[in-house]
C-alpha positions as CSV (number, residue, x, y, z in Angstrom):
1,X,132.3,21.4,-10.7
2,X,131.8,17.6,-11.4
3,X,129.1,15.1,-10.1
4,X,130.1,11.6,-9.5
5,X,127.6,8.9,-8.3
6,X,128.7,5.0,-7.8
7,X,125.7,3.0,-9.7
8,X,125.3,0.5,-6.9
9,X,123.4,-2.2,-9.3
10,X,125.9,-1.8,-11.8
11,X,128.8,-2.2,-9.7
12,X,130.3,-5.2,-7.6
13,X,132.7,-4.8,-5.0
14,X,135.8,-4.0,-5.9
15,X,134.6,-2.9,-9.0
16,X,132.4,0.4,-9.8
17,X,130.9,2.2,-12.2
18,X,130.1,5.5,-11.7
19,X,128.4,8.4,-14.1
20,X,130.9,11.5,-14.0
21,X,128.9,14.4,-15.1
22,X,130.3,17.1,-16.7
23,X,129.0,20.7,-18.4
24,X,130.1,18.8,-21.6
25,X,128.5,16.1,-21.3
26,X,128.9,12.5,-18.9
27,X,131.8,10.0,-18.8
28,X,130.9,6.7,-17.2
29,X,134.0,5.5,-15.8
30,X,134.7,1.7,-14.2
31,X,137.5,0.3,-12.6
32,X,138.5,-2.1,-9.7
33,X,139.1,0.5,-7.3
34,X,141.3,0.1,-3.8
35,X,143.2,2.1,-1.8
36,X,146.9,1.5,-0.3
37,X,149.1,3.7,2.4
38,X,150.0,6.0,-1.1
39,X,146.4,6.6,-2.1
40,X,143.4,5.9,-4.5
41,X,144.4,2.5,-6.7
42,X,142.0,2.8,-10.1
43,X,142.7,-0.4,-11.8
44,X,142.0,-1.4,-15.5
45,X,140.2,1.5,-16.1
46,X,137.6,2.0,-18.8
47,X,135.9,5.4,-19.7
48,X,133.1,6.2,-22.2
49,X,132.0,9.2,-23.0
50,X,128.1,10.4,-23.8
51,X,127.8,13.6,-25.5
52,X,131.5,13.9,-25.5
53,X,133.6,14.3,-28.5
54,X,136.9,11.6,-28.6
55,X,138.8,14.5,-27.6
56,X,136.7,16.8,-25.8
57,X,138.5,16.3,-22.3
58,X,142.0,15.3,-23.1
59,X,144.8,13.9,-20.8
60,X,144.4,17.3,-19.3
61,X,141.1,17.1,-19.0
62,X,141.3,13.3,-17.3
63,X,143.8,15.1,-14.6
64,X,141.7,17.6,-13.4
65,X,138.6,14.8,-12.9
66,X,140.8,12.9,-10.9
67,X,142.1,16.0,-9.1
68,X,138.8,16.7,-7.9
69,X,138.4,13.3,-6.7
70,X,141.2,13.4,-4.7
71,X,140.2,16.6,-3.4
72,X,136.7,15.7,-2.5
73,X,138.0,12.6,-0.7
74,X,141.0,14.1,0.9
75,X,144.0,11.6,-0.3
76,X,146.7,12.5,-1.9
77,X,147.2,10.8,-4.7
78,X,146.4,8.2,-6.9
79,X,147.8,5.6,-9.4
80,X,145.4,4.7,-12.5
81,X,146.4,2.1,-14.1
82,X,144.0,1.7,-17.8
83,X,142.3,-1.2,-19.2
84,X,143.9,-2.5,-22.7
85,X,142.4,-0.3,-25.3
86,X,139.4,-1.9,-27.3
87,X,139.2,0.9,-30.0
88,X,141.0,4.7,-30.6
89,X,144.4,4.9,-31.2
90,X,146.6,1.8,-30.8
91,X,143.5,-1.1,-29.8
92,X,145.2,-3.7,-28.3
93,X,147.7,-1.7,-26.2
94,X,148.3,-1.2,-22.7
95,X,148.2,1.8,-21.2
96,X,151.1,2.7,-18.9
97,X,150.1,3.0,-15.3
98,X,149.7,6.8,-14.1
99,X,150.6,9.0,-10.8
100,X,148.4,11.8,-10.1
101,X,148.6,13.8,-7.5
102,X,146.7,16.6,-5.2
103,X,147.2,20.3,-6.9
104,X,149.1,22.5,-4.5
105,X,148.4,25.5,-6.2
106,X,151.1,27.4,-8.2
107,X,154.9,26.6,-7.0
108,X,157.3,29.6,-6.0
109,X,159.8,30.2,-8.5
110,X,163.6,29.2,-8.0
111,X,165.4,32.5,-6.3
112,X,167.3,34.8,-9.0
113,X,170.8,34.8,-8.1
């Protein structure tokens, strides 16, 4: 289970900052957030982690936050689109923009025939 609170004197509409806590440890996430007929817009995201290792969560770990977002606030999805990197691997860069969607639990396999 995750905990996510908006720091209102941090943040100004359209952008927020919010502490996502973590048993790890916190990630304080901000973005210019929106939303569109598709879902949740998250753009030029930055994270930084306290009491989290560089690659304690992982893409992975990123996709399940964001799952449980999505979740919690009943949309279905959600295009993030990242902030150019300031330091890790490839400063200077772009991120692409990324599609997440709501977990539908495990899908059926294709019929044996």
């Amino acid at each position: 289970m995750i905990g996510i609170e908006i720091v209102r004197d941090e943040s100004d509409e359209p952008i927020i900052v919010a502490p996502v806590r973590l048993p790890q440890g916190t990630l304080k996430v901000m973005a210019e957030i929106g939303f569109s007929e598709d879902g949740l817009l998250l753009d030029g995201l930055h994270v930084h982690g306290v009491g989290l290792g560089a690659n304690d969560l992982g893409f992975h770990g990123l996709r399940r936050i964001l799952r449980e977002v999505l979740d919690e606030l009943g949309i279905e999805s959600a295009v993030v689109s990242g902030a150019v990197r300031t330091t890790g691997a490839g400063p200077g860069r772009l991120p692409r923009p990324l599609r997440i969607t709501r977990h539908r639990g495990p899908a059926r396999p294709a019929p044996r025939r």
